[in-house]
N, C-alpha and C positions, 0 to 999 in steps of 0.2 A: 614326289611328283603326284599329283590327279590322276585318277584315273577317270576316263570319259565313257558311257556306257551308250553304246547306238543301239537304237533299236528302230528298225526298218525291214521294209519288207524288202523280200529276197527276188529276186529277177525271176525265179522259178513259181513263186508263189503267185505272183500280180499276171503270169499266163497262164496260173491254173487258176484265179480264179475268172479270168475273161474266159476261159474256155469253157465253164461251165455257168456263163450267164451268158454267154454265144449256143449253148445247148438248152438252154431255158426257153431264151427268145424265139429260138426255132421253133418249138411248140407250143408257145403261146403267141406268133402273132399270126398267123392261120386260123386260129380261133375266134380271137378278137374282130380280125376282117368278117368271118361267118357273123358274129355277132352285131357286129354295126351293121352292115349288109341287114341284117333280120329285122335289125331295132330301125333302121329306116324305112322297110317296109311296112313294118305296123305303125307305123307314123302317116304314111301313105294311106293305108285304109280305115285308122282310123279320123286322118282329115276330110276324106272322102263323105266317111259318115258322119263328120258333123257336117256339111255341105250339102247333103241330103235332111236334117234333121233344119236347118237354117232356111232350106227352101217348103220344109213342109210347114215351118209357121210363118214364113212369109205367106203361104195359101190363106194359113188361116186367119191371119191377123188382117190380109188383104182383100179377103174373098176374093182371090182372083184363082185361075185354075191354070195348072204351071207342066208343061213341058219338060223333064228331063232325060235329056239326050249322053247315052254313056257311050264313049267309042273305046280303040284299044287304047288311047294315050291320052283320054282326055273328058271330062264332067263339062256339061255346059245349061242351065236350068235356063228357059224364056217363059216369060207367062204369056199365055195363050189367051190372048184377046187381041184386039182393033192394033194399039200400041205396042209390042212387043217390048217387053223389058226384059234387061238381061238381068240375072238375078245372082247367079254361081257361076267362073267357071274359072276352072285349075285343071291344069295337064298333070300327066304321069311324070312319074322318073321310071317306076318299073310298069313293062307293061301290063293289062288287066283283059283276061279273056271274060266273057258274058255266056249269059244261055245262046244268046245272037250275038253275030259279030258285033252289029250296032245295036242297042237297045233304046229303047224309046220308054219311059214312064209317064202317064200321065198324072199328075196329082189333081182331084178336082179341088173346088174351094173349102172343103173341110180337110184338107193335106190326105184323102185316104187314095193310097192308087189304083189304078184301074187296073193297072197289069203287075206280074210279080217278075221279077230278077234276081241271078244268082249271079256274082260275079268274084273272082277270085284274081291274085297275082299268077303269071304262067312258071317266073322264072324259080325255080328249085328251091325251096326255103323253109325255114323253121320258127319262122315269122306267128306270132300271137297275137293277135289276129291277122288271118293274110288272108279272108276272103268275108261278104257281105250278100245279104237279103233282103228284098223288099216285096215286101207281101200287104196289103191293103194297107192298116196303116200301120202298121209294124216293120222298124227298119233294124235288123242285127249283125252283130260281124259273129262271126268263130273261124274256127281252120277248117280245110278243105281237105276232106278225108274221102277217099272212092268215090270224086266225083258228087259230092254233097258238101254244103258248107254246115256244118254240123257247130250249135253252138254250145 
């Protein structure tokens, strides 16, 4: 007679090895959440500042001198003449605290601003880049360290 040779796994082994990709999972999807979480806030400011970097050559290419309005959920750029056109505007997912609750920048028609803003995301993060400035006509992101967006 034949001999038949089975080889299979054992009822003991296929719960030790769920049990130890059930102990895995645990610590890696807490993680991963912190990281998406993070990776779509820097998606956030860094869209922000290309929407800031799109209205300042729309000044320039337009010679028109442009309004931008930052609230806590939301970019809205108007250029500031006779006809107002709307130029940018995109809401938040996470919200964005400012130097002022609301900010106001003006761009004149060479895109430089008249006023500066610091503005950062509030909610707790680890986010690369999670805050932005805009200084005459220099517009930069970095992280927000004691209250500075430091780049």
């Amino acid at each position: 007679m034949e001999e038949r040779i089975i080889s299979a796994f054992t009822l003991l082994e296929v719960v030790l090895a769920l049990a130890i990709l059930a102990i895995v999972l645990s610590i890696a999807i807490p993680n991963f959440s912190q990281f998406l979480e993070d990776y779509n806030m820097s998606n956030q400011v860094d869209k922000f500042y290309s929407d800031i970097n799109y209205t300042k050559f729309y000044c320039i290419s337009h010679h028109v001198p442009v309004n931008i309005n930052i609230s806590q959920n939301q970019i809205e750029a108007l250029t500031n003449d006779t006809n107002s056109t709307l130029i940018v505007q995109d809401n938040f997912s996470y919200p964005m605290s400012c130097s002022n609750n609301s900010v106001t920048i003006a761009l004149n028609a060479f895109g430089i601003a008249q006023g500066s803003a610091s503005c950062y995301i509030e909610q707790k993060n680890n986010a690369n880049p999670n805050c932005f400035v805009i200084q005459s006509s220099r517009i930069s992101t970095g992280r927000w360290i004691n209250g500075i967006c430091q780049q």
